[in-house]
C-alpha positions in Angstrom: 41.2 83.9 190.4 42.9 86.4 192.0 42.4 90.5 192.5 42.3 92.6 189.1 44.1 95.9 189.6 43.6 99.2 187.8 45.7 102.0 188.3 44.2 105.4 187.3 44.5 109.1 187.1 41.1 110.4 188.6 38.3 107.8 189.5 34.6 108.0 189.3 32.6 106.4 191.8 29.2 106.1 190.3 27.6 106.4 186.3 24.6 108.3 187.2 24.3 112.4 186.2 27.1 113.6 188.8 29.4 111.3 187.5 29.3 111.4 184.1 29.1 114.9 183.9 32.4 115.0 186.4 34.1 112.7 184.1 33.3 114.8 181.3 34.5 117.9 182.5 37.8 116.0 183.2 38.3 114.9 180.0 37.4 118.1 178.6 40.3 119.7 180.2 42.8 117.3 179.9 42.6 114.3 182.2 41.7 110.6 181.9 39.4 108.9 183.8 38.1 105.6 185.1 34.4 105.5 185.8 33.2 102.4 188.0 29.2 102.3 187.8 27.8 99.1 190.0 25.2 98.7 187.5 24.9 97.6 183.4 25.9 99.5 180.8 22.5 100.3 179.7 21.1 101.9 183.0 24.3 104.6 182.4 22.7 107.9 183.7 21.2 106.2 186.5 18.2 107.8 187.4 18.3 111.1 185.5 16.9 109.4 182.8 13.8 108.0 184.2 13.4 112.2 185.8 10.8 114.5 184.3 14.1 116.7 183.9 13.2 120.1 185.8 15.9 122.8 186.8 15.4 125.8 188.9 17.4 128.5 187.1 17.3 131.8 186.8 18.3 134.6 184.0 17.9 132.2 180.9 16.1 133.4 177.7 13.1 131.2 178.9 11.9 133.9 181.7 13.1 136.5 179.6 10.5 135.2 176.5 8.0 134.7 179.2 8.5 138.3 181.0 10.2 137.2 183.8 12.7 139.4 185.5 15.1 137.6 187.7 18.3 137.6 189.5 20.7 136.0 191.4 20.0 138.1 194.8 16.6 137.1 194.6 16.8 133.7 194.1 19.0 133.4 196.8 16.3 135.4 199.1 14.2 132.5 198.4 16.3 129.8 198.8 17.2 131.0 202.3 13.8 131.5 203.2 12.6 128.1 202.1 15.9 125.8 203.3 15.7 127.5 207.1 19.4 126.6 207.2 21.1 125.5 210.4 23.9 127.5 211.9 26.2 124.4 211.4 25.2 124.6 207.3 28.1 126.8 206.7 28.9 125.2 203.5 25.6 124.5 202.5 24.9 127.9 202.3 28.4 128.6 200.8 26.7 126.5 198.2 23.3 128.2 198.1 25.4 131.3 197.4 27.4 130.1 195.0 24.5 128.4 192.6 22.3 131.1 192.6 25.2 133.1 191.3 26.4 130.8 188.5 23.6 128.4 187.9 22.7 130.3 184.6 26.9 130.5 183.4 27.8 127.1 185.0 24.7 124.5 184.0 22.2 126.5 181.7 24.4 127.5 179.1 26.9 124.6 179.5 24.2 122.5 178.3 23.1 124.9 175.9 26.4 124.3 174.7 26.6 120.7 174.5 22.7 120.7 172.2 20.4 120.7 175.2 17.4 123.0 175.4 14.3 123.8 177.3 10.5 123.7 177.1 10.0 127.5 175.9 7.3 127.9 178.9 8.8 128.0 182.5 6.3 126.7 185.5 6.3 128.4 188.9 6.6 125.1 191.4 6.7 125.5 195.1 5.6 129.2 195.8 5.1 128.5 199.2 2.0 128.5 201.5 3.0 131.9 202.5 4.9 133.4 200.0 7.6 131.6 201.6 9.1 130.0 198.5 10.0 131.0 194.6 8.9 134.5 194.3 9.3 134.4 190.5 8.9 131.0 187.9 12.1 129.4 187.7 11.2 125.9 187.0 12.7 125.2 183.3 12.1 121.3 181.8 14.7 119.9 179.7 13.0 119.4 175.9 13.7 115.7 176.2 13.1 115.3 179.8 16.1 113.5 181.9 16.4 110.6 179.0 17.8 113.4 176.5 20.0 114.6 179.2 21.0 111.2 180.5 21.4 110.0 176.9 23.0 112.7 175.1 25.6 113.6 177.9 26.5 109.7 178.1 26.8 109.2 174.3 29.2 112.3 174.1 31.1 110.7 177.3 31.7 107.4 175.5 32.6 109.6 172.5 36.0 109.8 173.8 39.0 107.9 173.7 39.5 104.6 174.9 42.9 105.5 175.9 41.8 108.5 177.9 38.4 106.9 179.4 37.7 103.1 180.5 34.2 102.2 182.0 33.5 99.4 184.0 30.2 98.7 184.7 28.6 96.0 187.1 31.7 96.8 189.5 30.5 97.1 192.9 33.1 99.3 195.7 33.2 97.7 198.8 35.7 100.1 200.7 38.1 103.3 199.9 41.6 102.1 200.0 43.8 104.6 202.4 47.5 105.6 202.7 48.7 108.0 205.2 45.4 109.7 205.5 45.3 110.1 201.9 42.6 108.2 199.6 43.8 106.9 197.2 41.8 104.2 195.4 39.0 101.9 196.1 38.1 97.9 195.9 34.9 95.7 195.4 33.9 92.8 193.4 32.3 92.4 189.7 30.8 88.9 188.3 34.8 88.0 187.1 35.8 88.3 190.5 37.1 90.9 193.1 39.2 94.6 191.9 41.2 97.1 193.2 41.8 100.6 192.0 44.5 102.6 192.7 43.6 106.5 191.7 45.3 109.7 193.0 41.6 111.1 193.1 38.4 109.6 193.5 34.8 111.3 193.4 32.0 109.4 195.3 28.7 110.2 192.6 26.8 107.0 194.3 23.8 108.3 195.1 21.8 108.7 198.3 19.8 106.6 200.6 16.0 106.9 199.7 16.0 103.6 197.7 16.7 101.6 200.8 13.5 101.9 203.0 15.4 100.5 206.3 17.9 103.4 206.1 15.3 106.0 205.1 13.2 104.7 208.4 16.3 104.8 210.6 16.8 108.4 209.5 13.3 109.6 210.0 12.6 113.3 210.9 10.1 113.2 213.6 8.7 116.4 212.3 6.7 114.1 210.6 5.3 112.0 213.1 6.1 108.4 212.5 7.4 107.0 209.8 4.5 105.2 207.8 4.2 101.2 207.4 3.1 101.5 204.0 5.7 103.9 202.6 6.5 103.6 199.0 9.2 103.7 196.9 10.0 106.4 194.3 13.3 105.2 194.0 15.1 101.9 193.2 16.5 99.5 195.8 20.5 99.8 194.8 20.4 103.8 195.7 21.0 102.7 199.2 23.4 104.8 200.4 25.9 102.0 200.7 29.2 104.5 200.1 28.4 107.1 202.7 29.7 104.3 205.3 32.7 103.6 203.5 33.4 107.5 203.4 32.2 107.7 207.1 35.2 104.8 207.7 37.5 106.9 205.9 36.9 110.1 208.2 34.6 112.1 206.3 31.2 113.6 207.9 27.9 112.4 206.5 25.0 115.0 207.6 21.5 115.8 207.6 20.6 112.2 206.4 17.0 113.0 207.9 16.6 116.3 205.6 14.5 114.2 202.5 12.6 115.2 199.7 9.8 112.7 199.7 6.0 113.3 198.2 2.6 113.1 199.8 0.9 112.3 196.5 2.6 108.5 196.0 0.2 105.9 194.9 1.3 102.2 194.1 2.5 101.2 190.8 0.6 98.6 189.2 3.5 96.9 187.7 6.2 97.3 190.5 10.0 96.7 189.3 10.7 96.6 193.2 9.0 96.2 196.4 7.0 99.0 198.1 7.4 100.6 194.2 5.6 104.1 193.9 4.7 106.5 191.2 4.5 110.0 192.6 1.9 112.0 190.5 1.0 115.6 190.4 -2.1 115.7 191.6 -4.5 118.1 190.5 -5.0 121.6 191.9 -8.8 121.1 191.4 -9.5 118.3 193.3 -10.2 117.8 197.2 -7.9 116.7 199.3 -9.7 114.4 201.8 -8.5 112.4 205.2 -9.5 109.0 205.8 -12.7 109.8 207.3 -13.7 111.6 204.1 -13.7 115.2 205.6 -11.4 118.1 204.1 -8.0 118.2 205.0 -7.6 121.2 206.9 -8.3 124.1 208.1 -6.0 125.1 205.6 -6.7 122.7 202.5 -4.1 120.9 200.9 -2.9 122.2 197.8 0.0 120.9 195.8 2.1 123.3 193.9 3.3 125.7 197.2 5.0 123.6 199.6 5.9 120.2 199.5 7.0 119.7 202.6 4.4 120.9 204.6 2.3 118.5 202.4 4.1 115.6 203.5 4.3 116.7 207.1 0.6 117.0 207.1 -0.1 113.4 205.5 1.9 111.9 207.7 -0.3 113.5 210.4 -3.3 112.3 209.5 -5.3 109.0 210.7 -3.9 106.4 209.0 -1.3 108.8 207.2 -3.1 108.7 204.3 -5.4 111.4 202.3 -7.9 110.6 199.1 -7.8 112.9 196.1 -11.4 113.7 195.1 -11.9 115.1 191.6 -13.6 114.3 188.3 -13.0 113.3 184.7 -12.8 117.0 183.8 -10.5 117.8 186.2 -8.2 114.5 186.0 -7.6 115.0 182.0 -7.1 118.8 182.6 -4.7 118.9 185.9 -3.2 115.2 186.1 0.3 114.4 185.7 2.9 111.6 187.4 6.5 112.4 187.0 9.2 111.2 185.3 9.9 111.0 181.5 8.4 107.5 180.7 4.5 108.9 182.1 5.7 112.4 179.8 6.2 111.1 176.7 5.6 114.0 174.5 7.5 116.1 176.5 10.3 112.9 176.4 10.1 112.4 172.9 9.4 116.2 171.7 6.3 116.0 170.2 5.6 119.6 170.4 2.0 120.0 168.5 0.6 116.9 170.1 1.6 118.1 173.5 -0.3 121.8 172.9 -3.2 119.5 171.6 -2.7 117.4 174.8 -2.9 120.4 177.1 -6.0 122.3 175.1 -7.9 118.9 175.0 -7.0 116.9 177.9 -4.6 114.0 179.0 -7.5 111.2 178.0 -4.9 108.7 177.5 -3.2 108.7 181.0 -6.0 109.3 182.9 -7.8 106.3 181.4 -4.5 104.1 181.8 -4.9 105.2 186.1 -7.9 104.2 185.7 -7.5 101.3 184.3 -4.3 99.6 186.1 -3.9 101.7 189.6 -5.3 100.2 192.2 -5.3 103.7 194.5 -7.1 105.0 191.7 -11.1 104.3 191.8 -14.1 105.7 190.0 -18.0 105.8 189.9 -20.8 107.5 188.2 -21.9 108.6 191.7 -20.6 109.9 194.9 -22.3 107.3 197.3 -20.9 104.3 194.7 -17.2 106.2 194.7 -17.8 106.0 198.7 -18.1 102.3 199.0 -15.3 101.5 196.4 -13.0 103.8 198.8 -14.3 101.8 201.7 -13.5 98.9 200.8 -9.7 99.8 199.3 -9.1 101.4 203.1 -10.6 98.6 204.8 -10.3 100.2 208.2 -14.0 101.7 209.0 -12.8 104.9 209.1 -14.6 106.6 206.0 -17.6 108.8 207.1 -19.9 109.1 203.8 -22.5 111.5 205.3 -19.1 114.1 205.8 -17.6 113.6 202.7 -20.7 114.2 200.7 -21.3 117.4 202.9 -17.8 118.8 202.7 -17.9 118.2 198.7 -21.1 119.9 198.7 -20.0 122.7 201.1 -17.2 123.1 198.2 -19.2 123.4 195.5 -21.7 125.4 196.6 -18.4 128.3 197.2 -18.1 128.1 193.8 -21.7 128.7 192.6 -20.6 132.3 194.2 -19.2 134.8 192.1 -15.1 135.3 191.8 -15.2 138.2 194.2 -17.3 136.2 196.9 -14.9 133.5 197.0 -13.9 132.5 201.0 -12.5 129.2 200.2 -9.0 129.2 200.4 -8.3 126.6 197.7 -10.4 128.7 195.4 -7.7 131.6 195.9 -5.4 129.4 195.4 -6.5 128.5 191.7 -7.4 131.9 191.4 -3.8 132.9 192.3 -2.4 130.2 189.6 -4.1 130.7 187.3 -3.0 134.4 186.9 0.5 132.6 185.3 0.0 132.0 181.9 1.4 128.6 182.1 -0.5 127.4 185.1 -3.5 128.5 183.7 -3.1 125.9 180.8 -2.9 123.2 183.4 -5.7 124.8 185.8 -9.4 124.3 185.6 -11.5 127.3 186.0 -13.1 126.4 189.1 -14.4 123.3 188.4 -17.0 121.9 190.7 -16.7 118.4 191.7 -20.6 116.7 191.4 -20.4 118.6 188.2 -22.6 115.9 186.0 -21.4 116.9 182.6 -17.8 116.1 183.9 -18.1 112.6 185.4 -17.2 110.1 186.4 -16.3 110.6 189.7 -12.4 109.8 190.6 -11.1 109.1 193.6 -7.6 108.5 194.0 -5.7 107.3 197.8 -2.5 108.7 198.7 0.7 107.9 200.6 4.0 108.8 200.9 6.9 108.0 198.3 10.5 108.0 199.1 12.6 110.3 196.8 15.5 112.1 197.2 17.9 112.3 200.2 19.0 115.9 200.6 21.7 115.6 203.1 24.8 113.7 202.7 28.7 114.0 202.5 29.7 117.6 203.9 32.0 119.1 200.9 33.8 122.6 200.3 33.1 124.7 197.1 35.5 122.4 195.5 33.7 118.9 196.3 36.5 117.8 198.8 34.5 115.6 201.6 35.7 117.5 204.7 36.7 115.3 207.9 35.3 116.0 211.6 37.8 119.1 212.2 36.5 120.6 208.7 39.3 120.0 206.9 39.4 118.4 203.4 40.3 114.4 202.9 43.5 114.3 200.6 42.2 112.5 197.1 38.6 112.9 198.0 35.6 114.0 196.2 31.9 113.7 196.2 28.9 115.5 194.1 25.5 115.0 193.4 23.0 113.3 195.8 25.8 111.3 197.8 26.9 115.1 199.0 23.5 116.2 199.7 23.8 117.8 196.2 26.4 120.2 197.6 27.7 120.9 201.3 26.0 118.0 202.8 22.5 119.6 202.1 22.5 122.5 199.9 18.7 122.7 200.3 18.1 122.8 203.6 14.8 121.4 204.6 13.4 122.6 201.4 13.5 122.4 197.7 12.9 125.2 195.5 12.1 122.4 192.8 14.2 121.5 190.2 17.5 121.6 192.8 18.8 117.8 192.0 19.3 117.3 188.1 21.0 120.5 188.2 23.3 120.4 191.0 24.4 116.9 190.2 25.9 119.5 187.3 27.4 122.2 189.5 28.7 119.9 192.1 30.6 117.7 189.7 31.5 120.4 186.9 33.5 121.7 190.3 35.1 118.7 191.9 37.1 118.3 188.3 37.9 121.7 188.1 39.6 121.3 192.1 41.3 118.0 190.7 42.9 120.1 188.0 43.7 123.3 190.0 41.4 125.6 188.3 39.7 127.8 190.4 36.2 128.1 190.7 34.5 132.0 191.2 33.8 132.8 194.9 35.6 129.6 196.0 
């Protein structure tokens, strides 16, 4: 059988968020599109719709219901402060500039537009250890989670005409296709045999590296010490990063692969899809974070909800690079979430009254399910039985139960104190979060841990999980992948995580939260607007 060859007007590289949403805005002004996706038709969307489905965003009606006054000048304060940008990230910050300015006009109300909304409450994620990251809440989730987006967005793609669109799925590119510097196509193989395209523009929307362990290893930051043995996987094997070579061959720069949004709070999933596969929870503000020896994590105490980062940096330092989250049944049911839209499914499926009943009463159900199916996840009716089940799950002698039973009772003894008298610095920082309406929902009110009206005891152990790579192919304003003088690649494009979700790492070394669903929007919404020759503001 010989080659099958497709000739095109634009070309799309990819069928997860970034691409769809750049083939949409091309048929929406006028152009037709092929759309190669390596995978099934059913997984269109990619992994959008398996995300919890948070934006960062500032200016909506959402802050302005919940008294929030923002702006664009002071989102980008933040973002600055938190990414710690390079001198060479001149167009990542062009791209930091240029989303804080338009993120509200350019993703929020597009999707307004297209029958999208938002959980009415907006959560304040990564405020920083030291008021180093979002001054204000900006974290909006999508009423439907990332299946609504991926779903509705898809179904309102395939909408369109067969004569403008065509779709190819379980297509596979293998290499960019070149003439006289120019790209102009693509070629690969699919289960009938092997393909070219020819395209006078082609988008790269295939992802990043963080599903492919090997690659994620080889780009390690040594920031965090070494890279773990038992790293897990938040993300699935095929998002392996297998088109930044192909653009690398072409002469485009890929940068800043080491810059990664991973999560200290991974546990293993108890019915993996993939090897090394991880479920990344949000663990509870409430609960002690321990080392493997049982004592505190410290001096400072590790808190989620301020700085990722640092989190992981810190685990990864630790003996044996991994922590235990101490809590109880109180706690767990009142604080304990894992993300993505299948472990949400009230938010998922917009179940509004059950989900305020959920947060008054507790999340019973998913608390029991850990309990049940997770091995990381242990429980006992006392401390000194909790102690040997940890002990045993380790099984490296390095638990110390005479120091974790004095550093939980060093704990609660701080809060026997009254409010003013706290010391503890965990305590101000649930003090602190609980002042925010919505946090205080989620946020025991100081809950001691040997509490025996909340038991059982819970115990959970924690590693890292792979996520999100947030460097990638250096692009302009106008998604053009830029070659090693700076200059743009005739006929080449790229958006979403494969360009570092804008500029090769429009993030820096931190997320703000909420930085990946929604730039997969802005980076692609812009790439068709340079293929057409409309101009962008502040280009």
């Amino acid at each position: 059988m010989g080659t099958v060859r497709y000739r095109c007007e634009n070309l799309v590289v990819g069928g997860g968020l970034a691409g769809i949403v750049t083939a949409l805005e091309l048929l929406s002004l006028g152009r037709s599109v092929l759309l190669l996706d390596a995978g099934p038709r059913e997984k269109l969307g990619g992994q959008a719709s398996d995300a919890f489905g948070g934006m960062l965003l500032c200016g909506t009606e959402e802050q302005r219901h919940n008294g929030v006054s923002d702006s664009p000048e002071l989102m980008l304060e933040d973002w600055q402060r938190a990414a710690c940008f390079d001198r060479d990230d001149h167009w990542a910050m062009r791209w930091a500039e240029a989303y804080a300015e338009r993120n509200r006009a350019d993703i929020y109300d597009w999707l307004r537009h297209r029958g999208m909304s938002f959980f009415p409450a907006v959560q304040w994620a990564e405020r920083g250890n030291h008021g180093d990251g979002n001054s204000l809440p900006r974290y909006h989730v999508l009423w439907g989670c990332g299946r609504a987006l991926a779903d509705t967005l898809a179904q309102q793609l395939l909408a369109h005409s067969q004569e403008r669109l065509a779709c190819h799925f379980e297509h596979k590119v293998l290499g960019l296709q070149q003439r006289n510097g120019a790209v102009v196509g693509c070629h690969g193989t699919s289960p009938v045999g092997d393909f070219q395209v020819d395209a006078e523009h082609v988008v790269i929307c295939g992802g990043g590296i963080n599903g492919d362990l090997g690659r994620v290893r080889q780009h390690w930051d040594s920031l965090y010490g070494p890279c773990p043995d038992d790293l897990l996987a938040g993300t699935p094997p095929h998002a392996n990063g297998a088109l930044h070579e192909q653009v690398v061959a072409a002469g485009g720069q890929v940068v800043k692969l080491g810059q990664m949004w991973n999560y200290a709070a991974g546990i293993a999933h108890p019915e993996p899809q993939y090897p090394n596969h991880g479920l990344s929870l949000i663990p509870p503000r409430s609960a002690l974070w321990l080392d493997a020896s049982g004592r505190r994590a410290g001096p400072v105490p590790m808190v989620s909800g301020f700085d990722t980062h640092d989190l992981c940096k810190r685990l990864c330092h630790l003996p044996g690079q991994y922590g235990w989250q101490l809590m109880n049944w109180k706690i767990a049911i009142k604080e304990m979430a894992i993300s993505g839209a299948d472990s949400n499914p009230l938010f998922r499926d917009r179940k509004m009254l059950r989900l305020i009943w959920q947060t008054l009463t507790g999340n019973r159900e998913l608390v029991s399910w850990m309990i049940e199916h997770c091995p990381d996840v242990l429980t006992a009716t006392d401390l000194p039985g909790l102690t040997r089940k940890m002990a045993d799950l380790a099984g490296d002698d390095r638990l110390d139960p005479a120091s974790l039973q004095a550093d939980v009772e060093h704990y609660d003894q701080h809060i026997q104190r009254k409010t003013s008298l706290y010391n503890d610095e965990q305590l101000q920082r649930i003090r602190q979060l609980r002042q925010w309406r919505s946090d205080r929902l989620r946020t025991c009110r100081f809950q001691p841990i040997l509490d025996p009206s909340a038991g059982p005891l819970i115990a959970i152990r924690t590693r890292l999980i792979s996520r999100k790579s947030m460097g990638g192919m250096l692009t302009d304003l106008q998604s053009r992948v830029l070659d090693g003088s700076g200059q743009p690649i005739t006929g080449l494009y790229a958006a979403g995580e494969a360009a570092g979700f804008g500029g090769g790492g429009i993030s820096g070394i931190r997320s703000l939260e909420g930085t990946f669903l929604s730039n997969c929007i802005f980076n692609g919404r812009r790439a068709a607007w340079s293929i057409v020759g409309q101009p962008a503001l502040h280009s």
